[in-house]
N, C-alpha and C positions, 0 to 999 in steps of 0.2 A: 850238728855233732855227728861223728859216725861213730856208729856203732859197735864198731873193732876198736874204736879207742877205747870207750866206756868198759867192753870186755876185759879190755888190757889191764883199766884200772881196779876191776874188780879180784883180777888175779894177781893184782899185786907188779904189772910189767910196768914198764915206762910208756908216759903218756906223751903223745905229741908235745910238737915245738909250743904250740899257741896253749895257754892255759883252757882247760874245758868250762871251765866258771865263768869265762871270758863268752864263749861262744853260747853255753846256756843262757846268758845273762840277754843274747839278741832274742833268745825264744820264748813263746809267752809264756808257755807251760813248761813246768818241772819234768825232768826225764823222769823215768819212772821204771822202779827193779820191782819185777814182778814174781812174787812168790805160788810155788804150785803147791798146797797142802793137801796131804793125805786124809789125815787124821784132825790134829788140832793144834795151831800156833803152841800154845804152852808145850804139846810131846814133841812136834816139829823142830821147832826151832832154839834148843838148849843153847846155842853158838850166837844167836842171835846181838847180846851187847859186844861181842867180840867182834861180830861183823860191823854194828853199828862204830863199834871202836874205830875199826878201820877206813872206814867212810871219814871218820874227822879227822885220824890221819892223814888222811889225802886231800883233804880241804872239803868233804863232803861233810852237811849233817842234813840229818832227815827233815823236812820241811822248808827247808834254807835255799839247797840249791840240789836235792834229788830227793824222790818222792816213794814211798814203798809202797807197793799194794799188795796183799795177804790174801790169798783165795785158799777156803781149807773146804774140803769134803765133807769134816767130820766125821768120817771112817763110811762115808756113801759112795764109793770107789766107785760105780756108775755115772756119779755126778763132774770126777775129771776129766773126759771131753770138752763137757760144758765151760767147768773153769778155765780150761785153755781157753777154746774160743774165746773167752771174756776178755782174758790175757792179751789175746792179739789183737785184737777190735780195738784195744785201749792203745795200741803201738805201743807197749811196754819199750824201754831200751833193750833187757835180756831178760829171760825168763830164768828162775832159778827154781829147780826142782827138789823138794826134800819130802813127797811123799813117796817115796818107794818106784819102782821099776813102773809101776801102774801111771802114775804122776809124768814120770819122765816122757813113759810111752805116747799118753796121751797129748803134752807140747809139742813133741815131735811130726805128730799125725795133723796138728794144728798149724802149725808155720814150718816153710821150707829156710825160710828167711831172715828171723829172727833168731839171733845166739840165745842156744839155751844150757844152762851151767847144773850139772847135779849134781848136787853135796856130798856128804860123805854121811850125813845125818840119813841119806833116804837109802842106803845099802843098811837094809834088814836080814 
């Protein structure tokens, strides 16, 4: 699966010819949307069922056929470096940033490579 698809689907654009559930379905492991938290999933991620909404919209649901991973700080802002690296080692599909500028900075300084998405939850 490439990766600019997956991006596409998360922003809502049109997805390739071939179905992605199709091409997931040759791989062993679930793709995986990797979350960068600041603070704490509950103040993070308000938007959360709306996203997961959207995922089954588009034939995704969580555990089925894409995987989410939740990395939070808990307001230890030192500790996001770290969580990115975690992020990328796991080849996330796209990183998706909702702890603040600190959050975002820190995926960026981590993968040149890897599509990274910042919410509108992480503009404080």
């Amino acid at each position: 699966m490439k990766r600019r698809e997956f991006v596409r689907l998360l922003a809502g654009g049109a997805v390739g010819t071939s179905p992605l559930a199709r091409v997931w379905a040759l791989e062993s492991k679930l793709p995986e949307i990797g979350f960068i938290l600041g603070y704490s999933q509950e103040t993070e991620l308000p938007f959360l069922p709306g996203f997961r909404r959207g995922l089954t919209e588009t034939g995704y649901t969580e555990e089925h056929n894409v995987a989410i991973e939740y990395r939070s700080a808990n307001g230890n802002l030192d500790r996001l470096p770290t969580i990115a690296d975690e992020l990328v080692r796991r080849h996330v599909a796209v990183i998706i940033s909702t702890g603040g500028v600190q959050a975002t900075a820190a995926a960026i300084r981590a993968t040149k490579t890897m599509p990274i998405s910042l919410s509108a939850a992480s503009i404080r």
